[in-house]
N, C-alpha and C positions, 0 to 999 in steps of 0.2 A: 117474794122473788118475781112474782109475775107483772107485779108493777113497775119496778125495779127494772125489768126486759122490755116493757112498756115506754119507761120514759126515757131507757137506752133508743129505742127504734126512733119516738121523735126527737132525740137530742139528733144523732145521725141523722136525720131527713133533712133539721133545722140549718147545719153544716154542709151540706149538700146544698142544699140552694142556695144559700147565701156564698158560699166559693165559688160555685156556677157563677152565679152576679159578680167575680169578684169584689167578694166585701175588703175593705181594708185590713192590713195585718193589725194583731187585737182584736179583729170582734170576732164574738161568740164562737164562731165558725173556724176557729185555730184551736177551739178548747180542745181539749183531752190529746195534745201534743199529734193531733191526726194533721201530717201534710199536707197541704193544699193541693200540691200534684198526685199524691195518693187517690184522696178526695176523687181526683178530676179523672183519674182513669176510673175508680170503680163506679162512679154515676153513668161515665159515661160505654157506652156497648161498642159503638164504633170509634175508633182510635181515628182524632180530627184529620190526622196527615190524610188517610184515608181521599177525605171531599176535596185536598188539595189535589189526590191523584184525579179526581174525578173533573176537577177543571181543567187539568193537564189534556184527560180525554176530549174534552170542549173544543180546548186550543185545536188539538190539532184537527179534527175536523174543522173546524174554520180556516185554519192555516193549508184544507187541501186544496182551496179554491186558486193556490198560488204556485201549484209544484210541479215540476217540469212535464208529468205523464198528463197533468191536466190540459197544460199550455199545449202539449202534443196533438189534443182532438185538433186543436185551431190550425195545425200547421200547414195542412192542403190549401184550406180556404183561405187563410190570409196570402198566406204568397200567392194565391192565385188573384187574388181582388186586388193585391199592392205592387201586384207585380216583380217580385223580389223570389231571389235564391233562396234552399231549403240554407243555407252557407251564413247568408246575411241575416235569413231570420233567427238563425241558432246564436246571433249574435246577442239576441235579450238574454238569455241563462246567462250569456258568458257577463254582461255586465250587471244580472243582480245577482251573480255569484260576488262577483267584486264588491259591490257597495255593501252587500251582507256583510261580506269578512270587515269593513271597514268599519261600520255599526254593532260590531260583533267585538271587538277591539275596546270603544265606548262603551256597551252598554255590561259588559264584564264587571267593572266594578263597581256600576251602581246598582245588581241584583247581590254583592256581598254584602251592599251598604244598606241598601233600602229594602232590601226584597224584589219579589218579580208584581206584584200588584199594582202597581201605577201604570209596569211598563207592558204589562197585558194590556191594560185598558185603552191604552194611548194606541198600542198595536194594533186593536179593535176597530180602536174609531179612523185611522188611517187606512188602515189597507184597505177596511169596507168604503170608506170613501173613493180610495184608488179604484177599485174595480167598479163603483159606478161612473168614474169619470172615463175610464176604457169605453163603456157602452158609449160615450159621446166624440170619439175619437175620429178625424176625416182621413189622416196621412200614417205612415208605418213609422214614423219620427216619433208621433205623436204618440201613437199607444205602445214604443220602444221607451220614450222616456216616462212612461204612465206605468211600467211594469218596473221601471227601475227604481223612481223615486217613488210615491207614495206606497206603491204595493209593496216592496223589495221591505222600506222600512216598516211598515206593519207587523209583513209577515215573520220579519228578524225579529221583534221582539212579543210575539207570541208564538214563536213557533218553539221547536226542539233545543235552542239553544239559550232560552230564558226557562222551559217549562221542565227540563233535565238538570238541572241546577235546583229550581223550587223545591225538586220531589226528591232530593240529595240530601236535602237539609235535613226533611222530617224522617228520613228511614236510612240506617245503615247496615242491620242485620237482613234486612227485607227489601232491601235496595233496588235487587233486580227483578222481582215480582213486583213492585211497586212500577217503578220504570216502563215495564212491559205492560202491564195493564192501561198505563197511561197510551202507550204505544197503540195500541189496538184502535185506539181513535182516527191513527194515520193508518193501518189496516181496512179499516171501514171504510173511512173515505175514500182512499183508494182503489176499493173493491166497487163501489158505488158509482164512483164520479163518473168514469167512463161514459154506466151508461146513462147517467143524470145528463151529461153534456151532450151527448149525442141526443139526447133525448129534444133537450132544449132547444138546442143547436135545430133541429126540425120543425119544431112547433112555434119559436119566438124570434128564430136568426141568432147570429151571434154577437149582435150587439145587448141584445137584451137578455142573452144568457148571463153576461158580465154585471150586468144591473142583478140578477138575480142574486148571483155571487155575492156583491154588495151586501145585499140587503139583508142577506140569511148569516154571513160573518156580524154585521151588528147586532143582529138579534140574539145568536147564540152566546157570542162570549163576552159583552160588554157587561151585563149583569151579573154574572156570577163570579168572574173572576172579582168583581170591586166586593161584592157579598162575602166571598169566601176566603179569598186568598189572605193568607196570613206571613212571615219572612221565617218563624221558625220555629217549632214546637219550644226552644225555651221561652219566646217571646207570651205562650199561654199556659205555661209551670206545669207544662209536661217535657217528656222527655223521648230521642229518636224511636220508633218504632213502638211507642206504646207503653214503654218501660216503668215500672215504678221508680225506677233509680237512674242514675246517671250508665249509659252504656259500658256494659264490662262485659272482655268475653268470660264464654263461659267453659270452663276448663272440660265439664264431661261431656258437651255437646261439640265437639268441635267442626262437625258437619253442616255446622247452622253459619256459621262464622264465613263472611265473603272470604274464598281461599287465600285473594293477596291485599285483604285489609291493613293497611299501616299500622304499625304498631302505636302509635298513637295519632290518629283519625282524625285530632283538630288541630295538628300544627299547622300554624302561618307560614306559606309560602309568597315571597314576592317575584310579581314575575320578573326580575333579572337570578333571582334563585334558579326557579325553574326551568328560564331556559340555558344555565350553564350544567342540566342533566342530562345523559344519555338518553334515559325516558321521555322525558320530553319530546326530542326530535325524532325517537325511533317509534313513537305513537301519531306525528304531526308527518311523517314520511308514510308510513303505513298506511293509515286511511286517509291521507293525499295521492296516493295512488290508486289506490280503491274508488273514490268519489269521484275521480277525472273518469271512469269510466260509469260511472251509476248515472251521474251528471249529464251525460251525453245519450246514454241509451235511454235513459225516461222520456226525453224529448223524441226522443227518434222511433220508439219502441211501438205506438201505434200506425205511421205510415210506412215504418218495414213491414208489419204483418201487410197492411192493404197493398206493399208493392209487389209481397208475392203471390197476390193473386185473391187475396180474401177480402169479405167485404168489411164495410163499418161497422156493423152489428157484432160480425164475428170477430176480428180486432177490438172491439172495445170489450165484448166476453173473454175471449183470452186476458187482458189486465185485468177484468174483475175477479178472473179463477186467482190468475198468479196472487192480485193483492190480500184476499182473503188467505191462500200459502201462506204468507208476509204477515197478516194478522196472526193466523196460528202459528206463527214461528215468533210471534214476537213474547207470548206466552211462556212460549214451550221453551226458548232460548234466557229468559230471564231468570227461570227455575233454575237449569243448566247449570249458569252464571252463576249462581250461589253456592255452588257443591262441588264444581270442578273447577280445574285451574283455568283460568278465562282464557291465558292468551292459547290454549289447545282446542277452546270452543270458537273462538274467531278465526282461527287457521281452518277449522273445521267448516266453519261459515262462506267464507272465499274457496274452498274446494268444491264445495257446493253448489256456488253460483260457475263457476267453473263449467262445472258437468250442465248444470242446467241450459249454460248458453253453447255447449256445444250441439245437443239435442235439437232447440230451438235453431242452431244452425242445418243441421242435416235435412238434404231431402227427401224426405220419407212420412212429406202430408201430413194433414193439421193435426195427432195424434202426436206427432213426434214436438210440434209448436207448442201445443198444449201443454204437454209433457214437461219438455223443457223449460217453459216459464214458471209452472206450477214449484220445478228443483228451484229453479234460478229466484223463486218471490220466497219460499223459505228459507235458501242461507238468506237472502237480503234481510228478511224480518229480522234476524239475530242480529245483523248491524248495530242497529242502534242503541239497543239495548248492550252489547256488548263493549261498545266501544264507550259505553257512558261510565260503565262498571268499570273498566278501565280508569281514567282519567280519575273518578270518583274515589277509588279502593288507592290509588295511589298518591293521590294530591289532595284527600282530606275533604270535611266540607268549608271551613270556611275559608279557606281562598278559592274553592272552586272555581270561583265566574271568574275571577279574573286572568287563572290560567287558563280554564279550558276554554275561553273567548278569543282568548291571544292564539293558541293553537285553534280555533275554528277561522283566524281571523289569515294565519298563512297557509292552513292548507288549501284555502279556497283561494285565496290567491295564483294558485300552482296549478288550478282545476277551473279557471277560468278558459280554457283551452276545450277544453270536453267535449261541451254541444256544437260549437263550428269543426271541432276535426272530423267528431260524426257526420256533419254537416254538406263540411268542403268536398269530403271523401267522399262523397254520396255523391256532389255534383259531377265530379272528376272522373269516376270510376262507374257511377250508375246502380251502384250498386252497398250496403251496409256490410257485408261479410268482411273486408279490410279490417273495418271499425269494431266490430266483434272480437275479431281473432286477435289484437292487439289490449283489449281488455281484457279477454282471456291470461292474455300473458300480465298483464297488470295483476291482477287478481292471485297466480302461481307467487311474484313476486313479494307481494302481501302478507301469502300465508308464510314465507320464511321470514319476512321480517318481523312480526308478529313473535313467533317465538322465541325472539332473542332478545324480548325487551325482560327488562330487570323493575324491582323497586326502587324508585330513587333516592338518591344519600344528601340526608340535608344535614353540614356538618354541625356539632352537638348539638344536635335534636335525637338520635337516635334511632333516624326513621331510614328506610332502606340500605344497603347495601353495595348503592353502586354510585358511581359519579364518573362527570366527563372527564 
């Protein structure tokens, strides 16, 4: 008997390693009717989707060298050196909001077809080349079209809208913990960057802050995204979330289960399906009204604090308190997402950036500032995690990218407006409180549209309940 248990343990070790290697079907290593994908989860401890989240994390600190709160350190000084309106320089967001959505439109259906691998790596090598060409830039033409083309495409295709899509693939039960976790990347950074830039900004100018930028996007996500990244736990005979089996709910758990998971998760959506859903445009309206206002205040949100009276040090600590809020909410909001009904946790999310910009608005000294951005960075953090669960739980993984790129692709079209209304209203008036209080109402508007979206009905498929 003991030998017998003996030359069970190396028969098992034998099968194990050689699945690991994918041996070919027939050898040894399929004997005793043991699955290859069984195999591949009991060898392995960490479930692979995992180190996809953890490129996801990569990305988007690389990706925060490119986002509007960053571009904000710059905003005094450039207009000051180029001679231009806080109006005209709000005009960079407004055009790589646009060329995003347009890149966002293309690059949709080649992460269904190909995965996100290639188009991380191309993101890497572009954007970081963009922001070292910014450090060489003489005129405001010149580092307006340097943000639009080389960075703008980079940072689309490693940023949230290629790496939300990757980490969809491998988890559907764990979606929104996966999601958030990866989120925390753009949390950090954005807790950080503030005072990394000002930092920089002091010690090297701001040309060679942008060279730095550069340098540290190639270094972080070029390797590991080409090392790790893989298109989709079938592609290495496992299955979403770790499973020995093919995904099924599970009838006495039902708390584990995404609340509005489609009844069947991998139907083909094309996008002329799609957009003849009600869902569709009551999700592509909703956070089109949302993001025209996120859009505007990230750019603007460092030189309102210094306009009213505070200095650089202290504006750039107020967005690293708010962005670490943002990182714990992106957590604490992805759990949420699994257990409740999402669209009452996104209604919940814009009530709360709500209250936080009214605080931030009141005069009642940097207590009430602080305050207010800290409410206003945790509903923010549940954004994106929220609104991915969305799109995700109801259009399935494998059309993903190409719907939710087509609705990334118009609602930024529609929010191309954002940073110059902040902007213009600022030259006009002298003042951001306008530009606040109209977001505010953006945001009330949000949270009622929000709760009227439905599952969508794709006729004999089965799947939702509702149609245009």
């Amino acid at each position: 008997m003991r030998a017998e248990n003996a030359a069970d343990r190396r028969d098992f070790r034998k099968r194990a390693r050689c699945c690991a290697n994918r041996a070919p079907p027939g050898h040894g290593c399929h004997s005793r009717g043991t699955p290859v994908n069984q195999l591949n989860i009991v060898t392995r401890k960490i479930f692979y989707g995992w180190y996809i989240v953890g490129v996801g994390f990569i990305c988007y600190l690389g990706s925060s060298f490119a986002l509007s709160s960053t571009l904000s350190i710059f905003l005094k000084p450039l207009t000051a050196e180029f001679g231009i309106s806080r109006g005209v320089f709000s005009f960079i967001r407004s055009g790589e909001v646009m060329f995003s959505s347009v890149i966002a439109a293309l690059v949709g259906p080649l992460i269904d077809r190909y995965g996100a691998r290639w188009l991380i790596v191309t993101g890497a090598l572009v954007g970081g080349t963009g922001f070292i060409l910014l450090s060489q830039v003489q005129e405001f033409w010149q580092f307006m079209v340097g943000r639009w083309l080389p960075v703008t495409v980079g940072d689309t295709l490693m940023s949230y809208m290629v790496v939300n899509v990757m980490i969809s693939r491998w988890f559907i039960r764990k979606r929104g913990r996966a999601i958030s976790v990866a989120n925390t990347g753009n949390g950090l950074a954005k807790a950080s960057m503030p005072l990394l830039a000002v930092w920089l900004f002091a010690l090297v100018g701001w040309r060679n802050t942008w060279m730095v930028f550069g340098l540290l996007t190639l270094a972080m996500v070029v390797l590991p995204a080409f090392l790790v990244v893989r298109r989709s736990p079938e592609d290495m005979g496992l299955q979403p979330d770790g499973a020995l089996a093919p995904h099924q709910p599970s009838p006495g758990k039902p708390s584990e289960q995404p609340v509005f998971q489609a009844p069947a998760a991998d139907v083909t959506w094309t996008r002329g399906e799609a957009v003849r859903t009600g869902t569709f445009w009551l999700l592509v309206v909703t956070y089109g009204t949302v993001t025209f206002g996120i859009i505007g205040l990230n750019l603007h949100i460092y030189p309102y604090i210094t306009d009213i009276g505070y200095s650089p040090g202290i504006a750039a600590t107020v967005m690293a308190v708010m962005s670490l809020t943002q990182m714990a909410g992106n957590l604490i909001w992805g759990v949420v997402g699994e257990h409740i009904d999402v669209r009452k946790a996104a209604a919940a999310q814009f009530l709360l950036q709500v209250c936080g910009l009214g605080l931030a608005l009141a005069p009642w000294g940097l207590a009430s500032v602080y305050l207010g951005f800290v409410i206003y960075g945790f509903g923010l953090g549940g954004i994106l995690v929220i609104r991915e669960l969305l799109w995700a739980n109801y259009f399935g993984r494998v059309s993903l990218g190409r719907v939710r790129n087509l609705g990334i692709m118009i609602t930024r079209i529609g929010t191309t407006v954002g940073p110059p209304f902040f902007g213009f209203f600022h030259d006009y008036t002298g003042s951001y409180s306008l530009s606040f209080s109209v977001f505010i109402g953006a945001l009330l508007v949000s949270a009622l549209l929000v709760l009227a979206i439905q599952p969508p009905h794709k006729p004999g498929s089965g799947v939702g309940n509702e149609a245009l």
